[in-house]
C-alpha positions as CSV (number, residue, x, y, z in Angstrom):
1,X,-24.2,-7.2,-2.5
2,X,-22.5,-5.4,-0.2
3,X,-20.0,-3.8,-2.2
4,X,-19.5,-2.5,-5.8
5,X,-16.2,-3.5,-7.1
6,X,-14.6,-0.9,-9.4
7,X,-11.3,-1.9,-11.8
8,X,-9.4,1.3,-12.6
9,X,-7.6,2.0,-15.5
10,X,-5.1,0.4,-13.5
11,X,-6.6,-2.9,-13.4
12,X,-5.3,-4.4,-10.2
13,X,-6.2,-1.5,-8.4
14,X,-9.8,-1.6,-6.8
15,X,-11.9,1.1,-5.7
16,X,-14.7,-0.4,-3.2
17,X,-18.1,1.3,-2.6
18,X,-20.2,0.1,0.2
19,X,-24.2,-0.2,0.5
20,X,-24.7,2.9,2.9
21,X,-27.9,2.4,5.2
22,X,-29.1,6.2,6.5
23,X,-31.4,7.6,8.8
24,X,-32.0,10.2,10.8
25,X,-29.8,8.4,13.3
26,X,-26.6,8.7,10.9
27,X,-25.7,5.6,8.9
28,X,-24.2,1.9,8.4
29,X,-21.5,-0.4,6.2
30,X,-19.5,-2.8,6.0
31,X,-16.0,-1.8,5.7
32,X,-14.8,-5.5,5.0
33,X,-15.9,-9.1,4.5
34,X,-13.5,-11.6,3.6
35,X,-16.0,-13.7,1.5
36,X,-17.2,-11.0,-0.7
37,X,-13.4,-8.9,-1.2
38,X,-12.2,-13.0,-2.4
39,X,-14.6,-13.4,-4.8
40,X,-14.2,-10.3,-6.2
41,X,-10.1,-10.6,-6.6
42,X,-8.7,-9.0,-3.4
43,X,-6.8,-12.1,-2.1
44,X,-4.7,-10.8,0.3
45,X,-5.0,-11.8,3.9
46,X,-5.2,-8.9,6.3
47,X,-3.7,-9.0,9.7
48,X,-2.8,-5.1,10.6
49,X,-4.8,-2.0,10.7
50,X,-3.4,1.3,11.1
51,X,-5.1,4.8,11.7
52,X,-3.3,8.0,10.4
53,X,-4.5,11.7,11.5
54,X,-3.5,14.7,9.2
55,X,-4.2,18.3,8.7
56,X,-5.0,20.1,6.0
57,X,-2.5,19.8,3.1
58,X,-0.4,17.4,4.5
59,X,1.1,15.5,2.0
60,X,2.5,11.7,3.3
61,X,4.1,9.7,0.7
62,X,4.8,7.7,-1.7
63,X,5.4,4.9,0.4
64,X,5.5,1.1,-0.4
65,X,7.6,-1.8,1.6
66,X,9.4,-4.0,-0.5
67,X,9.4,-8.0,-0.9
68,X,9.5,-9.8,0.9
69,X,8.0,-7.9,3.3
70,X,5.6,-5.7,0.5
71,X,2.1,-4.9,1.4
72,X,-1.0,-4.8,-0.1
73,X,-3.8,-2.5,1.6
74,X,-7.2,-1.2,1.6
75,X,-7.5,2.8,2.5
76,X,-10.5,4.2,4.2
77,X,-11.3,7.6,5.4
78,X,-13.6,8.0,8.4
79,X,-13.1,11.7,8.7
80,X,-12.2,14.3,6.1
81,X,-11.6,14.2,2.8
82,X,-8.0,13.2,0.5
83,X,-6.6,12.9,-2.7
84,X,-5.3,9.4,-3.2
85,X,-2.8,8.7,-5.3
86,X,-1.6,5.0,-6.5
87,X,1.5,4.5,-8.3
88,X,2.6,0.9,-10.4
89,X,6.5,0.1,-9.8
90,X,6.5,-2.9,-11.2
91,X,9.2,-2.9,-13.2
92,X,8.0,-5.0,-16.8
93,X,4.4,-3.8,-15.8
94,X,2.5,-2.3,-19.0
95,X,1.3,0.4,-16.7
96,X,4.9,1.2,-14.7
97,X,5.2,4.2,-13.6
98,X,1.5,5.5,-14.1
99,X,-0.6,7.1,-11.3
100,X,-4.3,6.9,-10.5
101,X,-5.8,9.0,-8.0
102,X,-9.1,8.9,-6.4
103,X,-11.1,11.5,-3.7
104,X,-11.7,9.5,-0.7
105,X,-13.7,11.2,2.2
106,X,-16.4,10.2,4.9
107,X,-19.2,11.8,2.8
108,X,-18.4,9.3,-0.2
109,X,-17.4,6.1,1.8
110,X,-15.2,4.8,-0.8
111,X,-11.8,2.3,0.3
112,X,-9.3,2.1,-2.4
113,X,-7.5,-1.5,-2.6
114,X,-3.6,-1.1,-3.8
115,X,-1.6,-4.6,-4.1
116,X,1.7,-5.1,-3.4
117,X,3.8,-3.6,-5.8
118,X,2.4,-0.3,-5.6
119,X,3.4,2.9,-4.1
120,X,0.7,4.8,-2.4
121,X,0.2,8.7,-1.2
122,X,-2.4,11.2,-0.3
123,X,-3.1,15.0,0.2
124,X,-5.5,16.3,3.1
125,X,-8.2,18.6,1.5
126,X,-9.9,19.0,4.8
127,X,-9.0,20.7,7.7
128,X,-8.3,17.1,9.2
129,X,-8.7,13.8,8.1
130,X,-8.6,10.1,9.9
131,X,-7.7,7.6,7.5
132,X,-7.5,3.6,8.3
133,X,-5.5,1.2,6.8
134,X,-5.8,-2.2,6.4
135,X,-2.7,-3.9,5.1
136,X,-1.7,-7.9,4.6
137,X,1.9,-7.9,6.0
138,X,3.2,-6.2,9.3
139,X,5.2,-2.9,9.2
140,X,8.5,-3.9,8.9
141,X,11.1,-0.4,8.9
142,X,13.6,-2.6,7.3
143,X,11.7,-3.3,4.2
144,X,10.3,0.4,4.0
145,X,11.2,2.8,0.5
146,X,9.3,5.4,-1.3
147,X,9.5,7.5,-4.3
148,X,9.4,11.4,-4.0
149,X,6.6,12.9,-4.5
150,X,7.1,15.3,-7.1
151,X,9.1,13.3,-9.5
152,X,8.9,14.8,-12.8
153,X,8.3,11.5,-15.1
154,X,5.4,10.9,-12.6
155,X,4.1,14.7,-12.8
156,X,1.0,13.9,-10.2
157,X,-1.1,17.1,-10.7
158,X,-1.5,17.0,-6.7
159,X,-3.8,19.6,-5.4
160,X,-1.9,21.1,-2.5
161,X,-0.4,24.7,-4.0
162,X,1.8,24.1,-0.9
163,X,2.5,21.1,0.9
164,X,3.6,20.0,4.3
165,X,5.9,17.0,3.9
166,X,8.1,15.2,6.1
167,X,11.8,15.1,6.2
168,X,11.5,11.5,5.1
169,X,9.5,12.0,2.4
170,X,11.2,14.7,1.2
171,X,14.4,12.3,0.5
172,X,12.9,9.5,-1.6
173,X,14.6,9.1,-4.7
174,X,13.0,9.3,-8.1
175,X,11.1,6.0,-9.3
176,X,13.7,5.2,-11.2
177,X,16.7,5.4,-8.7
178,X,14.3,3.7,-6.4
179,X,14.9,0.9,-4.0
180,X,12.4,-1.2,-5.9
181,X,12.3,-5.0,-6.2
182,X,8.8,-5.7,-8.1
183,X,8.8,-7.4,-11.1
184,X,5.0,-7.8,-13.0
């Protein structure tokens, strides 16, 4: 197989390592293959990729769209190295409100999958990092929300002593005053 398929502790959250081939050359994966992320419980259609590029401890995030325009996504990074963080709001979810995070970085290879009904965020721990996205529904401003990222029910242990955030981010509500319309 191409892939192994990892469950988290939040079940419906997927970490994804590929078979790596090296040489002296450099190497080769697969990023993706329908067929094999379907049998393995990633359903989702995916119709948009999106590249990000971000300097060291710059924190973007927690972002999610919401229905009917909420997407799920697979996160690569091609250069650099993150903390990912995943966060369930779905409301009468057993695991609302708790946070996973994973180290993603071109040295490991890993892709995280995060389903709709997530909110999703990252610190850069290199001095730059490229991540991809892959997401199942089109951008859509209209439908985009987020939670704050240092919301003190959350208490994400981030790893940035002091982070570069956007405007934007910086005025997300708390998770629970926000604009939120999952139900598990």
């Amino acid at each position: 197989m191409s892939f192994i398929f990892k469950r988290l502790s939040i079940p419906d959250v997927i970490l994804l390592t590929p078979k790596v081939f090296s040489d002296e050359r450099g190497f080769f994966m697969e990023s993706y293959r329908n067929s094999i992320f379907k049998e393995n419980g990633i359903n989702a259609n995916f119709i948009q990729d999106m590249l990000s590029h971000s300097k060291k401890d710059i924190l973007r995030g927690l972002h999610f769209q919401k229905n009917p325009k909420a997407q799920a996504k697979i996160v690569m990074v091609v250069r650099g190295k993150i903390f990912d963080v995943v966060v369930d709001i779905r409301k009468n979810s057993p695991t609302y409100g708790k946070w996973i995070s994973e180290i993603l970085s071109n040295d490991n290879h890993k892709l995280l999958y995060i389903p709709e009904g997530f909110a999703h965020g990252y610190c850069i721990l290199s001095d730059n990092a490229d991540i991809i996205y892959k997401v199942n529904k089109e951008y859509s401003p209209e439908n985009e929300s987020g939670v704050i990222w240092n919301d003190p029910d959350l208490n994400i242990k981030w790893p940035c002593d002091n982070p570069i955030i956007s405007k934007k981010d910086l005025e997300y509500p708390f998770l629970e005053n926000s604009d939120n319309n999952f139900m598990n």
